[in-house]
C-alpha positions in Angstrom: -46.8 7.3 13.6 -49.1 6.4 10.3 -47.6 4.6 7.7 -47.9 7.2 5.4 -46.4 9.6 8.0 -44.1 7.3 8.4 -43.3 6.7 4.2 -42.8 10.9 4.6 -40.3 10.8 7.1 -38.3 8.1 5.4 -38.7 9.9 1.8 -36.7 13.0 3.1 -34.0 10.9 5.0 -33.2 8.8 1.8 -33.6 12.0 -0.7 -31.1 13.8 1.2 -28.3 11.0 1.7 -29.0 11.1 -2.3 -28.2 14.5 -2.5 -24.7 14.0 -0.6 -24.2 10.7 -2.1 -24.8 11.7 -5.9 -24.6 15.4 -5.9 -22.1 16.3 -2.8 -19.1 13.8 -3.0 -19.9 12.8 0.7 -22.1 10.1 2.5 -24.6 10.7 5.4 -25.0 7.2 5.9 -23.7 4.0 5.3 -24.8 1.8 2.1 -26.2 -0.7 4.8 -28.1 2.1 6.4 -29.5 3.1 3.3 -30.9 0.0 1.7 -32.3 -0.9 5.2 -34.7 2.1 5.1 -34.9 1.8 1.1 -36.5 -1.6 2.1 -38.8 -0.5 4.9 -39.8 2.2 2.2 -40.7 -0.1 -0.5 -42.7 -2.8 2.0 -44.7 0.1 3.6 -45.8 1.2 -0.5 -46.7 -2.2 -1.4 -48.5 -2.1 2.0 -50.8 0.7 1.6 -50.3 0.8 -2.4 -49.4 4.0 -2.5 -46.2 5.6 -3.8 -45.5 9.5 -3.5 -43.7 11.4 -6.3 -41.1 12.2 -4.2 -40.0 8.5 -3.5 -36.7 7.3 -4.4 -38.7 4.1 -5.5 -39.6 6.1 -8.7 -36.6 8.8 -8.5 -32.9 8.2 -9.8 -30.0 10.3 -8.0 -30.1 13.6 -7.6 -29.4 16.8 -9.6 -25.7 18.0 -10.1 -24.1 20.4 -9.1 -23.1 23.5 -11.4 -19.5 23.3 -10.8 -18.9 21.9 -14.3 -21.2 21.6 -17.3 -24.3 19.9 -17.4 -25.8 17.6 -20.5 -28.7 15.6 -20.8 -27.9 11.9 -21.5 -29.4 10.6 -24.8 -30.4 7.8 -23.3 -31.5 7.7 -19.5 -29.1 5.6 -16.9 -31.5 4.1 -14.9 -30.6 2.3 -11.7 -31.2 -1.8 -11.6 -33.8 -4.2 -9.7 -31.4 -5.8 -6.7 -32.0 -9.1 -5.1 -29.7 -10.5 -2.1 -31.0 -14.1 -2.6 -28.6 -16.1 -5.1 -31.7 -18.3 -5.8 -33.7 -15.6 -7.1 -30.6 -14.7 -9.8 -31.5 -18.4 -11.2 -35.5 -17.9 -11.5 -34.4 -14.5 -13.5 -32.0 -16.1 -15.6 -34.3 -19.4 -16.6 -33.3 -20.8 -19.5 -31.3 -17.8 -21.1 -27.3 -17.0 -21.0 -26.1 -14.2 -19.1 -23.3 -12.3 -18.3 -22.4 -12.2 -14.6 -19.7 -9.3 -13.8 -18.6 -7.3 -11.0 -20.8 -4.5 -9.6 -18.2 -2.0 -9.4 -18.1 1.0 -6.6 -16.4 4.0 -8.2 -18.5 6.5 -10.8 -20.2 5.7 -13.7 -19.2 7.3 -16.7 -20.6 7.8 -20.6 -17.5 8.0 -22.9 -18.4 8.9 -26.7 -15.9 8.5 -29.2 -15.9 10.0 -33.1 -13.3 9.4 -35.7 -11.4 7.1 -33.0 -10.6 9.6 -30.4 -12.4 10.5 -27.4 -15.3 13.3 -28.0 -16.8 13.5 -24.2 -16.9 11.9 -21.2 -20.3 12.8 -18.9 -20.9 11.8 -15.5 -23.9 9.7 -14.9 -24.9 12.6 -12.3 -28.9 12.0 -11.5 -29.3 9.4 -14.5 -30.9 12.1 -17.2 -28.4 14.8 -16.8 -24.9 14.7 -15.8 -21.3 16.9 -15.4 -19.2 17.1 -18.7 -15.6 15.8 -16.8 -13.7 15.2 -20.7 -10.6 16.7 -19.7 -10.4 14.8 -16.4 -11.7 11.1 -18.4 -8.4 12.0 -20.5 -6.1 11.5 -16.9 -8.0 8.1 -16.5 -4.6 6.0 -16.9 -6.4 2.8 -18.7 -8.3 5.0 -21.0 -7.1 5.2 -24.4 -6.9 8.3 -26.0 -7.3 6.7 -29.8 -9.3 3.3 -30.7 -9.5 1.6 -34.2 -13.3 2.3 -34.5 -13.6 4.7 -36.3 -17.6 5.3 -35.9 -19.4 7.1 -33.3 -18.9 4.7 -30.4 -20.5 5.3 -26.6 -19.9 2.9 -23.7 -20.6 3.1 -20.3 -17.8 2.2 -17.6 -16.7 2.7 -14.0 -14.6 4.6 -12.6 -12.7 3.6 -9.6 -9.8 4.2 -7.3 -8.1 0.6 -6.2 -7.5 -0.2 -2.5 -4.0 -0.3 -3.3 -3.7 3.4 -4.8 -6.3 4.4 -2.0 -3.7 3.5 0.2 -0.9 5.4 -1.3 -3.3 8.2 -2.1 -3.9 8.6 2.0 -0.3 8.6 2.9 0.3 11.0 0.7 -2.5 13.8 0.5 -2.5 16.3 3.8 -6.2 15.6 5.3 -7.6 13.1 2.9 -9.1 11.5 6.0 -11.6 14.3 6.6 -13.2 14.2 3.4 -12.7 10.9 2.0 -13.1 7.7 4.1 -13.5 4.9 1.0 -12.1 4.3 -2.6 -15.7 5.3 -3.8 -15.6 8.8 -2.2 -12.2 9.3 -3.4 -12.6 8.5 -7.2 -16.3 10.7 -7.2 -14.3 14.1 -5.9 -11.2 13.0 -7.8 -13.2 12.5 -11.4 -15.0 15.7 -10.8 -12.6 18.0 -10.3 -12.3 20.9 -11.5 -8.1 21.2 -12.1 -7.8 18.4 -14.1 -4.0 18.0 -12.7 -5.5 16.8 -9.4 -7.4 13.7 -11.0 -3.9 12.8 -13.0 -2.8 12.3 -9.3 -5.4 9.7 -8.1 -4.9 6.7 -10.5 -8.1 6.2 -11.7 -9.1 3.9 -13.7 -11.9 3.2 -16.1 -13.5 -0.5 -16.6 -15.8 -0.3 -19.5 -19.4 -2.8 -18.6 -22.2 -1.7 -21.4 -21.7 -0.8 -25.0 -24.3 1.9 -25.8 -23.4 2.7 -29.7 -21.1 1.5 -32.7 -23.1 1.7 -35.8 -22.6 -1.0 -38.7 -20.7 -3.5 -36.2 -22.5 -7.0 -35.9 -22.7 -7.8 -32.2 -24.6 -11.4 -33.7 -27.3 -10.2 -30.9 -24.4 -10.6 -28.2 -23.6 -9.1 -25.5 -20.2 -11.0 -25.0 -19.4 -10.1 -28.5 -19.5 -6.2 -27.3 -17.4 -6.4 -24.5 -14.5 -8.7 -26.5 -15.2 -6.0 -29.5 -14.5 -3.6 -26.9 -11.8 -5.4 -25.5 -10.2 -4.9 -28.7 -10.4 -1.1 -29.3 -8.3 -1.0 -25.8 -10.7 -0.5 -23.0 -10.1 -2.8 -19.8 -13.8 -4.3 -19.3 -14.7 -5.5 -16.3 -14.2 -9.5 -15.1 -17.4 -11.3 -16.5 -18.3 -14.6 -17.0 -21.4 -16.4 -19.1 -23.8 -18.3 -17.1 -26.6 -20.1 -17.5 -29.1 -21.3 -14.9 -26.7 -24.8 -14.2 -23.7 -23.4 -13.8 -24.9 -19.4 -12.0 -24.6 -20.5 -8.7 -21.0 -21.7 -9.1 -20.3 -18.7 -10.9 -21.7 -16.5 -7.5 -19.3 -18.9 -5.3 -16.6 -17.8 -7.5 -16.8 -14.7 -7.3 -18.2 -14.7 -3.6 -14.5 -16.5 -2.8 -12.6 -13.4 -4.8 -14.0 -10.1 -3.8 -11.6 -10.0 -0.2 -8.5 -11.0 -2.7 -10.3 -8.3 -5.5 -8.5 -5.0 -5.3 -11.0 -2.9 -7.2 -13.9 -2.0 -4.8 -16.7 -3.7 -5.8 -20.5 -4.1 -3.6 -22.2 -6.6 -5.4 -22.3 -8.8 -9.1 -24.5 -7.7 -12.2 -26.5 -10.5 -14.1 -27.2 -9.5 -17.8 -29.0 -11.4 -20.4 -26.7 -12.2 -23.2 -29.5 -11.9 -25.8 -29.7 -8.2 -26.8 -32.7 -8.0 -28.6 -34.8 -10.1 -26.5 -33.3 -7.9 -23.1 -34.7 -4.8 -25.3 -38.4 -6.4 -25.7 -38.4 -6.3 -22.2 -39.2 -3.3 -21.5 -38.4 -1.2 -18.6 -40.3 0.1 -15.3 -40.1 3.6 -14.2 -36.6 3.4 -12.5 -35.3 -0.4 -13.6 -34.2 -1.8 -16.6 -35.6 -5.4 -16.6 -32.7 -6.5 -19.0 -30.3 -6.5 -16.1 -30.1 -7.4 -12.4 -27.8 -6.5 -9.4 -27.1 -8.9 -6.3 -25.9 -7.4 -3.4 -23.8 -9.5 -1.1 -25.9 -10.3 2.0 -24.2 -8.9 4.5 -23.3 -11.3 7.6 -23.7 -8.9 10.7 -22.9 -9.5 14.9 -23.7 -7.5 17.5 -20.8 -7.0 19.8 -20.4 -4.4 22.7 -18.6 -1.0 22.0 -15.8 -0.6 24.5 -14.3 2.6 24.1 -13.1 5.2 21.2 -9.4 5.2 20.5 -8.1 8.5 19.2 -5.4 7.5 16.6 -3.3 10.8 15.4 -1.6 10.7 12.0 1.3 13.0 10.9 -1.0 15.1 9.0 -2.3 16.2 12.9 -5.6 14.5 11.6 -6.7 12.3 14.8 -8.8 9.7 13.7 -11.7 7.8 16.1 -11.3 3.7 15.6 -14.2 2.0 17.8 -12.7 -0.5 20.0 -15.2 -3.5 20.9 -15.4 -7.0 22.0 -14.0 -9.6 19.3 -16.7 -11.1 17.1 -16.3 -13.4 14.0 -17.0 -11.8 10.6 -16.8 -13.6 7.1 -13.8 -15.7 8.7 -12.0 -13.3 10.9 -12.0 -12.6 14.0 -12.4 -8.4 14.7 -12.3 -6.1 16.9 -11.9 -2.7 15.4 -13.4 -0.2 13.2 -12.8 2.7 11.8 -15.4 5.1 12.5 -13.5 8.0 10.2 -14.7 11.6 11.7 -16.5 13.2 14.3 -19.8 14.0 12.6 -20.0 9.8 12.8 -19.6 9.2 16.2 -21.8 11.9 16.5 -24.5 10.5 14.8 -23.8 6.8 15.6 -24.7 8.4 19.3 -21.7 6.2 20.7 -20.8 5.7 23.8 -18.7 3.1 26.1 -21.1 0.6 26.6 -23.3 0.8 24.1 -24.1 -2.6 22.3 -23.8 -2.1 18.5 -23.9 -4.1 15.0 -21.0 -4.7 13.1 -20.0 -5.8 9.5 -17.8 -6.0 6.8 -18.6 -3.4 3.7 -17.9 -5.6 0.5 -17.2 -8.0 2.6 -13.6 -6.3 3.7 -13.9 -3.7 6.0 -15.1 -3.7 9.3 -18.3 -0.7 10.2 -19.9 0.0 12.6 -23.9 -0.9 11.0 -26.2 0.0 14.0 -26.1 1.8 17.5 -28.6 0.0 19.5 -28.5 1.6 22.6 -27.3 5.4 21.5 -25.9 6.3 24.7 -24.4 9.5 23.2 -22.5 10.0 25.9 -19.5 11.1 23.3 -19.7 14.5 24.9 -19.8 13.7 28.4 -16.5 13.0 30.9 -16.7 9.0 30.4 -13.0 8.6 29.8 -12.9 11.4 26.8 -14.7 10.2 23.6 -13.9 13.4 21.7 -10.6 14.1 23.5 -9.6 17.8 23.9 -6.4 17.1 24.2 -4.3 15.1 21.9 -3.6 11.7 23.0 0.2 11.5 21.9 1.4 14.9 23.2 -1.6 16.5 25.6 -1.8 19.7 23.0 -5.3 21.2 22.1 -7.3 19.9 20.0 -9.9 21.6 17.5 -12.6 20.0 15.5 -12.5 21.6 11.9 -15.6 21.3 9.6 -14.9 20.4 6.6 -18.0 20.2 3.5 -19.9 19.5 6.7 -18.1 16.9 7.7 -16.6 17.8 11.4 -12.9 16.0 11.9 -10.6 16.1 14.8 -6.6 17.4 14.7 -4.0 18.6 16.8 -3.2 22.0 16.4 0.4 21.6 18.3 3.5 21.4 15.4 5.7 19.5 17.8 3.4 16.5 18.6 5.2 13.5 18.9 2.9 11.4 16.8 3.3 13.8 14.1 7.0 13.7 14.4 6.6 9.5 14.8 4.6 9.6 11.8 7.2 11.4 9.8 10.1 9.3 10.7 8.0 6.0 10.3 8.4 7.2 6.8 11.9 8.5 6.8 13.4 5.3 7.6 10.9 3.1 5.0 12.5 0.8 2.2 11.3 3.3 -0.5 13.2 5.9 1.7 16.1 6.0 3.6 16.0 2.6 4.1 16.9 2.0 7.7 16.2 -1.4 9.2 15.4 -2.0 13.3 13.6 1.4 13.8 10.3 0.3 14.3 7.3 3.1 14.9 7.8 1.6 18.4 11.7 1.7 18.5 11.3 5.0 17.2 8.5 5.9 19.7 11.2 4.8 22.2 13.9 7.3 20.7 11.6 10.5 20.6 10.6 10.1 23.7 13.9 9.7 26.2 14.9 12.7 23.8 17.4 11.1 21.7 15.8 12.4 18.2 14.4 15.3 17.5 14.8 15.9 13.7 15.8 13.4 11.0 19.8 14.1 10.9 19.5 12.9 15.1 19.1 9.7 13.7 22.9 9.3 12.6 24.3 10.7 15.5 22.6 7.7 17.7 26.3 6.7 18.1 26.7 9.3 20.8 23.8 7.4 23.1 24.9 4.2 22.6 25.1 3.6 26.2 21.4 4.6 27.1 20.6 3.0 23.8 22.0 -1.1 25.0 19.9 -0.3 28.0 16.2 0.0 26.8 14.3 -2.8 27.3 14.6 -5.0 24.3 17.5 -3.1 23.4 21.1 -4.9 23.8 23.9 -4.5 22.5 23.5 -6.7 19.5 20.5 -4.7 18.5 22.4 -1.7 18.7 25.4 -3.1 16.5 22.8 -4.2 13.6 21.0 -0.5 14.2 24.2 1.9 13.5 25.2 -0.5 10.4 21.6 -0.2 8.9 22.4 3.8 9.6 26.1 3.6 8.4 24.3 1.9 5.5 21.9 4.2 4.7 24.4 7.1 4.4 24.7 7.1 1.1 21.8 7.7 -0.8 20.2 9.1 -4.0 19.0 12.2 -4.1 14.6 11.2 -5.2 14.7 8.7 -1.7 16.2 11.4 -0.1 13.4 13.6 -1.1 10.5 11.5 -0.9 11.8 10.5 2.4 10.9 14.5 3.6 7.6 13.5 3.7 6.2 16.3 1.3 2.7 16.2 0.8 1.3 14.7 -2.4 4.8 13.7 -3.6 5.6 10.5 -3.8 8.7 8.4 -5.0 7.3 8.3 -8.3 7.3 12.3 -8.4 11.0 12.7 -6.1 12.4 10.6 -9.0 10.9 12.6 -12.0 11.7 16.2 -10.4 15.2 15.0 -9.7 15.8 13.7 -13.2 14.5 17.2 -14.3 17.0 19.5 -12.1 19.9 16.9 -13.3 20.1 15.6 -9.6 21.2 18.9 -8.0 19.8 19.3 -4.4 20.3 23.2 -4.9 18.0 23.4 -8.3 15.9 21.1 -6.4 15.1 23.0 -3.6 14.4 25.9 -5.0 12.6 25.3 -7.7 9.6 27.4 -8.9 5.9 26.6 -9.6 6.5 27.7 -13.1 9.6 25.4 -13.5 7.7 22.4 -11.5 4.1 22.7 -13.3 5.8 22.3 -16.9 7.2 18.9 -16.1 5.1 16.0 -17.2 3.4 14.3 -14.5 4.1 16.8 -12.1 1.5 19.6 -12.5 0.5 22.6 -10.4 -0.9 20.4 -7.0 2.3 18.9 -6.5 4.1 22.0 -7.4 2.5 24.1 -5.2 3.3 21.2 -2.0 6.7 21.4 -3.2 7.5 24.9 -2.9 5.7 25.5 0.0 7.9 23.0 1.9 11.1 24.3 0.8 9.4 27.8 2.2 9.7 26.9 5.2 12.9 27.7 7.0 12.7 25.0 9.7 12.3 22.4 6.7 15.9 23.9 5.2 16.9 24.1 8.5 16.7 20.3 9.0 17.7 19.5 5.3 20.8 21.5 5.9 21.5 19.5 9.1 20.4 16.0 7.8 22.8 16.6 4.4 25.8 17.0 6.4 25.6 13.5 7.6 24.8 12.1 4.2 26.7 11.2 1.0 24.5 12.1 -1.9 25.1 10.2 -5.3 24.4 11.0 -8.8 23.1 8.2 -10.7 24.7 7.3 -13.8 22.3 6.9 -16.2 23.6 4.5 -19.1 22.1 5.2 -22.4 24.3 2.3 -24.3 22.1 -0.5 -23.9 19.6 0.8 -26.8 17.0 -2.7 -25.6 16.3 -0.8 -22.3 16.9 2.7 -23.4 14.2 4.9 -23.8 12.0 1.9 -23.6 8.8 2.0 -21.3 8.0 -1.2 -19.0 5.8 -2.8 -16.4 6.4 -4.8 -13.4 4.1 -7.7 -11.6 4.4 -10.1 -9.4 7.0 -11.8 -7.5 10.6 -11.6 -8.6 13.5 -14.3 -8.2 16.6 -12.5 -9.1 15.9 -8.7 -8.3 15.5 -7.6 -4.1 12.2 -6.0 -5.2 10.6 -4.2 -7.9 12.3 -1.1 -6.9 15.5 -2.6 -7.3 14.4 -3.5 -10.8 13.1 -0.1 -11.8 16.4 1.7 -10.4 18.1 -0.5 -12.8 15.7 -0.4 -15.6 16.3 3.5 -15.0 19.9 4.2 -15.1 20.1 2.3 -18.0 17.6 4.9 -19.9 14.1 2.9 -19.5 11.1 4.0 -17.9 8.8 1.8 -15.6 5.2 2.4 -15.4 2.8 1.4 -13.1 0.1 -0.1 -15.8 -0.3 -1.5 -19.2 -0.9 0.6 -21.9 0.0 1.1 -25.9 2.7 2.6 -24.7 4.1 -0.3 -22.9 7.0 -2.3 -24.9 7.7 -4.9 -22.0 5.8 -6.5 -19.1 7.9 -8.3 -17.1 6.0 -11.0 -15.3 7.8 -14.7 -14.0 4.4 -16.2 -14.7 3.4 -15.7 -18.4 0.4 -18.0 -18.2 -1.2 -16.1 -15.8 -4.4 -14.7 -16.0 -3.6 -11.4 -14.1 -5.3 -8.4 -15.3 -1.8 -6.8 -16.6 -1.5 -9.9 -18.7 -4.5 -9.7 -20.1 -4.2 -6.0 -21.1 -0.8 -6.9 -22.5 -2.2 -9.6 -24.9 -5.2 -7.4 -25.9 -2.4 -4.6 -27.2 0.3 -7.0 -28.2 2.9 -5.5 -25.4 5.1 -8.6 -25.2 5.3 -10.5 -21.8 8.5 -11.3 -20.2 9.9 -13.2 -18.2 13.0 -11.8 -15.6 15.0 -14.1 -17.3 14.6 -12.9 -20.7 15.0 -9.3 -19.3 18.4 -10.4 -17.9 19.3 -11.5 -21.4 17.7 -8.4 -23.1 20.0 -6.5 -20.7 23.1 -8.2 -20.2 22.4 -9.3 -17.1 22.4 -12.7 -17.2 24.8 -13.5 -14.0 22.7 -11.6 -11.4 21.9 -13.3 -8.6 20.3 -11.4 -5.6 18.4 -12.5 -2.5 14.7 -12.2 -3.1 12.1 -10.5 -1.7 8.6 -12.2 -3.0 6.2 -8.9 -3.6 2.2 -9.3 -4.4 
């Protein structure tokens, strides 16, 4: 093949991962997949010097989709000049300042603000036009609704989904696996919804990096003076740092030695010249800005031999594929596992036992699967079942279900055991019931020689207690600390109780507020409307609609029924009196020293009339935090609103709590 043939072929691959990237909420291939053809594309235009006007060299993104309104950008976002040599960040730099930040990986958003309150928030879409997402930007739970300025104000931030709320998020939503398979994917479909209730749901957060507009506010020709002046209208801005060509490379190390310890997704660092005005006489080419500058972590890649494809169901019935292969060492660790997330990848990775692969860690954190070398493909042939037809965990069919063209795997049998495992892996958690020494293997154990079959099983483990001291690893001692974590866990409140159901999309957060609302009555609970669910705050129509479709379900009432007579549910108590907790709204970080967990602390905080949230906001009256000096993020946001910062001692005093002393349980 010619090199311009060649330049052809690798223009259409690269314009339509664009598409699904920018336009489609899904990826085609991985970001190291991409930038290695991106590169071959550039090198064979400088090579023959010429560039068609369909390259992504000279393009930016692709066009939107009409699912929400479109709008033209006044000014165009372009896309910036990368480098992977930390060397070359110092030759661009010279002898100016700059401001070296995190590259974030969410979506990048245009906010505009008039009179002090949010006008518009617009997607940055293909860089000239993108989707109007306002009511969605509003959800953001960083944003502020209301800022000081007054003026027309536009900034530019990112949106993002943290690992830890990605986390959560897949417990909790049915089939998240087969669409989403990173924070990144997540945030774009959740911050371009259409139902607005759905993006309240996802956490997102917005961290403000370029000021666009404030008229009449003197910036002294400063970038750093924009981000602290929007630091002080409210808006979390992402971690920067000045540099300056002796001290960038330290700077890089820095952040180099955070980004596994970094829980907002990030793929790279942006280096920005601090002078505005002389960033502006630079100019621009026809897709970079030459004011600004990305480094892209260079990735550190081994090439390891694929063993086989383990098939790992989840409760949702959603099996996912996990490439097994022989143990390499990446940025520190030793690995031997990957997530290869859905069937359309295996597919297309060609896999097969065998083959010899390259693997690395994206942002340095999670191990993929970069290139198939030998492409066996022999996921569809009788080699030991790549793309199993049965489940592994109960032998049921299986069906692969297409998804926005994306094909994903599941078990289509209601009474698979990993399901069920699944389930009561979350029944007996500490934010549920609460049960220790059942293990997912113990419980494994139980399901299987037929002593549990629904959750109220699970008290009556008395009755095997026989069969029970003779399991292997199972004595009698075991069994003695097992029925008094049961006898224990008897009596319960009614939001663990629910959460512990395992309903999609709700969480504790959302047992405790729908259980507040029905005044703690399993009855009103359970048969609650839509209507009556949407109209409580923070609830809306998604959660709603999982809610009473559960309780539709006889088998579900069934088991309730069954599980309730075994249980002693309690009312709380909620204590009004103490008027320095009541109806006042806190935040909780870090570890504790006199409270089990934070959970403990937020059940008190609660009965006594206070809310907890889980971030900083104008609304916040206390953050309690042991370590005032810190420089955590929620500290910082405290200070920047004045939220005072408190210690657990001081809350003890505040709430007549001064004698507590409880075990403690150290929480990150």
């Amino acid at each position: 093949m010619d090199k311009i043939s060649r330049m052809k072929e690798l223009i259409e691959i690269l314009n339509e991962a664009s598409r699904a990237y920018y336009a489609e909420d899904r990826e085609i291939m991985s970001n190291f997949e991409y930038d290695k053809l991106y590169d071959e594309l550039v090198s064979l235009e400088e090579d023959t010097g010429t560039v068609l006007s369909s390259s992504p060299t000279v393009k930016i993104g692709y066009e939107a989709v009409d699912e929400l309104p479109k709008e033209a950008h006044e000014s165009p976002m372009l896309s910036l000049d990368k480098t992977k040599d930390r060397e070359a960040l110092r030759e661009w730099l010279k002898d100016k300042e700059g401001l070296l930040s995190w590259k974030l990986d969410g979506l990048t958003i245009v906010l505009t603000y008039r009179d002090g309150s949010l006008f518009k928030a617009v997607t940055r879409g293909n860089g000239e036009i993108g989707e109007v997402i306002t009511g969605n930007a509003r959800t953001f739970v960083n944003l502020p609704h209301s800022i000081p300025y007054k003026g027309e104000l536009i900034l530019r931030g990112e949106a993002v989904i943290s690992y830890t709320d990605f986390d959560r998020i897949n417990e909790t939503i049915e089939d998240i696996d087969a669409r989403y398979k990173n924070p990144r994917n997540l945030c774009s479909g959740s911050v371009r919804q259409l139902n607005n209730e759905v993006t309240a749901a996802r956490s997102v957060r917005l961290y403000a990096f370029t000021l666009v507009k404030a008229d009449g506010v003197d910036f002294k020709n400063s970038r750093r003076e924009q981000m602290e002046f929007l630091k002080n209208q409210g808006f979390e801005v992402v971690e920067y740092h000045v540099v300056n060509e002796s001290d960038i490379l330290e700077r890089i190390q820095y952040f180099a030695d955070a980004v596994t310890k970094n829980d907002i997704p990030s793929d790279g660092l942006v280096l920005t010249y601090d002078d505005i005005e002389y960033g502006r006489s630079l100019g621009r080419t026809a897709k970079f800005p030459r004011d600004a500058i990305a480094f892209k972590w260079q990735d550190e890649i081994r090439e390891t031999k694929l063993l086989k494809i383990e098939w790992s169901p989840s409760r949702t019935g959603l099996i996912n594929p996990v490439a097994i292969f022989e143990p390499v060492e990446l940025e520190g660790t030793t690995v031997q596992r990957a997530s290869v997330h859905n069937v359309s990848i295996v597919k297309d990775l060609k896999l097969g036992t065998g083959d010899t692969i390259t693997v690395y860690k994206a942002n340095m954190i999670i191990p993929q699967i970069a290139e198939n070398k030998t492409c066996s493909g022999r996921f569809d042939q009788d080699d030991g079942g790549m793309i199993p037809d049965k489940c592994p965990a109960c032998g049921g069919k299986t069906e692969i279900r297409k998804i926005n063209d994306t094909e994903a795997l599941y078990c289509i049998n209601p009474d698979c055991p990993a399901k069920k495992i699944k389930s009561f892996t979350l029944f007996v958690s500490r934010d549920a019931m609460n049960i220790d020494g059942l293990s997912e293997n113990t419980l494994e154990k139980f399901i299987g020689e037929g002593y549990i079959h629904e959750y109220a099983d699970i008290f009556r483990l008395s009755a095997h207690k026989d069969e029970l001291c003779k399991l292997e690893g199972f004595g009698e001692k075991s069994y003695n600390n097992l029925i008094s974590a049961i006898d224990s866990a008897r009596i319960v409140l009614l939001p663990k109780l629910i959460y512990s159901l395992g309903i999609p999309n709700v969480g504790l957060s959302n047992a405790r507020i729908i259980c507040r609302e029905f005044d703690y009555d399993l009855d009103k609970v359970r048969h609650a409307t839509i209507e009556e669910l949407s109209g409580i705050d923070k609830v809306g129509g998604v959660i709603a609609g999982s809610f009473v479709d559960y309780f539709k379900d006889e088998r579900h009432n069934k088991e309730l029924d069954e599980l309730i007579n075994e249980l002693t549910i309690e009312v709380p108590e909620l204590d009004s009196s103490n008027e320095a907790i009541s109806g006042k709204t806190f935040v909780i970080t870090g570890s504790l020293e006199h409270y089990e967990n934070r959970n403990a602390l937020k059940d008190f905080i609660e009965s006594k009339g206070g809310k907890v949230s889980g971030s900083v906001s104008a609304k916040t009256d206390y953050l309690i935090n042991n370590d005032i000096t810190s420089n955590s993020s929620k500290n910082k946001k405290a200070k920047e609103l004045g939220v005072k910062i408190i210690t657990e001692d001081d809350f003890l005093q505040l709430s007549h709590e001064e004698s507590r002393t409880v075990p403690v349980t150290s929480e990150e």
